[in-house]
C-alpha positions in Angstrom: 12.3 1.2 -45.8 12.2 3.2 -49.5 14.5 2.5 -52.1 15.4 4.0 -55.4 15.7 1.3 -57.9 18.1 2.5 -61.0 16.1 2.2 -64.6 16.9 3.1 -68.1 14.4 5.0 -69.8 13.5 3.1 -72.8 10.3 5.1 -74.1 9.8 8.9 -73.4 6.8 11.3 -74.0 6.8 14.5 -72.5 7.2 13.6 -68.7 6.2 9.7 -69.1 8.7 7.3 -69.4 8.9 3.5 -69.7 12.0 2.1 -68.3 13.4 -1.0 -68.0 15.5 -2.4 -65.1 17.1 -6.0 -65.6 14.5 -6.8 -67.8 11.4 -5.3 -65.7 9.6 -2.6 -67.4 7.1 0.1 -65.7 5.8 3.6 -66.1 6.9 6.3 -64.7 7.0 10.5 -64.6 10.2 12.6 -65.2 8.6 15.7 -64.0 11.3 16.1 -61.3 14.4 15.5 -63.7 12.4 17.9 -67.2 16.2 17.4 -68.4 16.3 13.2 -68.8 16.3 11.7 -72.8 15.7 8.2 -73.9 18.3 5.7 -72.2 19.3 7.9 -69.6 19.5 5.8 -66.3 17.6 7.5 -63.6 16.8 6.1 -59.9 13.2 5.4 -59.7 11.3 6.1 -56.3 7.2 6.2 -55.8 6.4 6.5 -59.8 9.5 9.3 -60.2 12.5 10.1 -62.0 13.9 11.2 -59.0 17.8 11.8 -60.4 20.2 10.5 -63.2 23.2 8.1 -62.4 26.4 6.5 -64.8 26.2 3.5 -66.2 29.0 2.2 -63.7 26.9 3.1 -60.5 23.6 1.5 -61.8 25.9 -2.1 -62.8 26.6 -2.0 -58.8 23.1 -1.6 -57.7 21.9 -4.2 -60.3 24.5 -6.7 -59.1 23.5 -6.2 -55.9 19.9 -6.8 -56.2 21.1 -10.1 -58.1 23.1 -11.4 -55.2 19.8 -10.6 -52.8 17.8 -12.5 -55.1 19.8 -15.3 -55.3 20.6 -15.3 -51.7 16.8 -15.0 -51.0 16.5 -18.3 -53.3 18.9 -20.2 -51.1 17.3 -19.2 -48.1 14.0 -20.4 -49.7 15.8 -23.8 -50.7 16.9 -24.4 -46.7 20.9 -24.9 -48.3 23.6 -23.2 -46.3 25.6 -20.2 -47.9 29.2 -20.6 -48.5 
């Protein structure tokens, strides 16, 4: 399965970013989106700036990858899920 993981762009040169998503930071290119500025959210997919997305749309995703994680740590603990 792929996924695009939304980022903000925190550090830009030319078509190299830095960006951070809930408090992970990696490199990667903006060659497909030339347009993109510093702390633009974009959705990151193999290395790429693949689009930009609001604010709003990004919170959902991150929420969402917060309730996997903590789901994923209940699983790990063996406790049921209400």
């Amino acid at each position: 399965m792929c996924l695009a993981v939304p980022a903000r762009i925190v550090d830009l040169d030319d078509d190299r970013a830095v960006v951070d998503a809930m408090g992970n930071r990696w490199n990667c290119r903006t060659t497909l989106t030339p347009d993109v500025k510093l702390g633009d959210i974009v959705l990151i997919h193999a290395g790429f700036a693949i689009t930009t997305i609001d604010e709003e749309e990004a919170q959902k995703t991150w929420e969402l990858i917060a309730e996997f994680d903590e789901f994923q740590k209940e699983q790990e603990k063996g406790s049921p899920i209400d």
